[in-house]
NUNU-440496 format. One record per atom (N, C-alpha, C): x, y, z. Coordinates in steps of 0.2 Angstrom, whole numbers, plus 5000, padded with zeros to 4 digits. Each point is the difference from the previous one (the first is absolute). Layout:
// residues N
XYZ/...
END
This chain:
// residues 101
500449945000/499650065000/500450065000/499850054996/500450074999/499750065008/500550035000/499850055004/499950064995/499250035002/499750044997/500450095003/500150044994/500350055000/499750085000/499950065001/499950044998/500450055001/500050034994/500550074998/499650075003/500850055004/499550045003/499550054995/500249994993/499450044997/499349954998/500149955000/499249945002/499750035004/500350025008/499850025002/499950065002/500250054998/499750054998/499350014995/500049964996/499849994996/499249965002/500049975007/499649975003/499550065005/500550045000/499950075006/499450044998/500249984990/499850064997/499449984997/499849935000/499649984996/499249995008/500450005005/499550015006/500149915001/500349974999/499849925000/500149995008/499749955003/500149975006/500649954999/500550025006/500549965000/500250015009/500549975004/500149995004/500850025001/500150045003/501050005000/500350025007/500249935001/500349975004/500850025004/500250045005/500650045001/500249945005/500649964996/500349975004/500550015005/500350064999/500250045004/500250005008/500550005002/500249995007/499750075004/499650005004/499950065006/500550074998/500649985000/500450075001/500250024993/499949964995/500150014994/499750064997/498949995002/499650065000/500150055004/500350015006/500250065003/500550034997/500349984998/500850034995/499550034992/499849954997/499850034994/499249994998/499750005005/499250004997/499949964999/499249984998/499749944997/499250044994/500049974996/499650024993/499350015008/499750044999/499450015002/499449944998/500049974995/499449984997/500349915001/500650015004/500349905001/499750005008/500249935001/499749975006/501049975001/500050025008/500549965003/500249955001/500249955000/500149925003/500650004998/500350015007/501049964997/500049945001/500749994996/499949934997/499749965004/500549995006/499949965006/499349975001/499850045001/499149975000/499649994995/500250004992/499650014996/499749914999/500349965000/499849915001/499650025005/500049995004/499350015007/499450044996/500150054996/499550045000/499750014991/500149934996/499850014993/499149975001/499949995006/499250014999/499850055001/500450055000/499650065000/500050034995/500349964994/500050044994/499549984994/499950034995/499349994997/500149984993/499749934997/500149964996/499750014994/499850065000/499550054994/500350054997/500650015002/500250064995/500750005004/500550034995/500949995000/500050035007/500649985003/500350025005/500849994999/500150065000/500750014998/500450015007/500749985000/500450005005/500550044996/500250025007/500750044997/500650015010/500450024997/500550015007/500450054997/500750025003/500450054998/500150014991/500349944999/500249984995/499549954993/500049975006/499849944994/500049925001/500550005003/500449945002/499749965006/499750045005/499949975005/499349984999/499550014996/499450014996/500049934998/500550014993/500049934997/500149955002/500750005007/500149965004/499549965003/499450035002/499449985006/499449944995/499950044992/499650004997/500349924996/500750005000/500549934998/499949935005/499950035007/499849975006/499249964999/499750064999/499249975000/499949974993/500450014995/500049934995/500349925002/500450025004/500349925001/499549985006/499750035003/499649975006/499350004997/499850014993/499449995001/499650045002/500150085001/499650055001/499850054996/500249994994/500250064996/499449994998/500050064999/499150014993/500150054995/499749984994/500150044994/499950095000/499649995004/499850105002/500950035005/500249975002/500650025004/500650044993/500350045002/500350034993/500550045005/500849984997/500450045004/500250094997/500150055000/500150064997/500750015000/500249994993/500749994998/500250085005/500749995002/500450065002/499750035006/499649975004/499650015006/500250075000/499650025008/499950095002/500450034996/500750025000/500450034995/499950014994/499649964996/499750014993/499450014999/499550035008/499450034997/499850095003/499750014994/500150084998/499450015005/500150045007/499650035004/499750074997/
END
């Protein structure tokens, strides 16, 4: 199984179009005190995001992203070899760094 991707102008592009989507700030605690977090994401760092993918909604994308990208993909590569992953799940290439505020 592939991990499903999104470029940050998809997602812009998602912003612009009004669509429902869900985005995911994986993000450690002091990361968002140093540099923000998008208004319109939900927090879950990494650590608790397995305990907490029922609370996410199986009807429309949910995108994940972390500083970079890496630790995103890393989670999303997780929940493919265990069985967790769902096709709405989509990593945002070049995480918070690459989206335009």
């Amino acid at each position: 199984m592939n991990l499903n991707r999104i470029s940050p102008s998809d997602l812009d592009l998602l912003l612009k179009e009004k669509s429902e989507f869900l985005l995911i700030d994986l993000r450690e605690n002091y990361e968002l005190e140093i540099d923000g977090k998008v208004d319109y994401s939900i927090h879950i760092p990494l650590g608790e995001i397995v305990d907490r993918l029922n609370e996410l909604p199986s009807d429309r994308p949910v995108i994940f992203h972390c500083g970079s990208g890496k630790r995103s993909e890393s989670i999303l590569n997780f929940l493919i070899l265990n069985d967790l992953y769902k096709e709405n799940y989509l990593n945002l290439e070049g995480g918070y760094q690459a989206i335009s505020i």
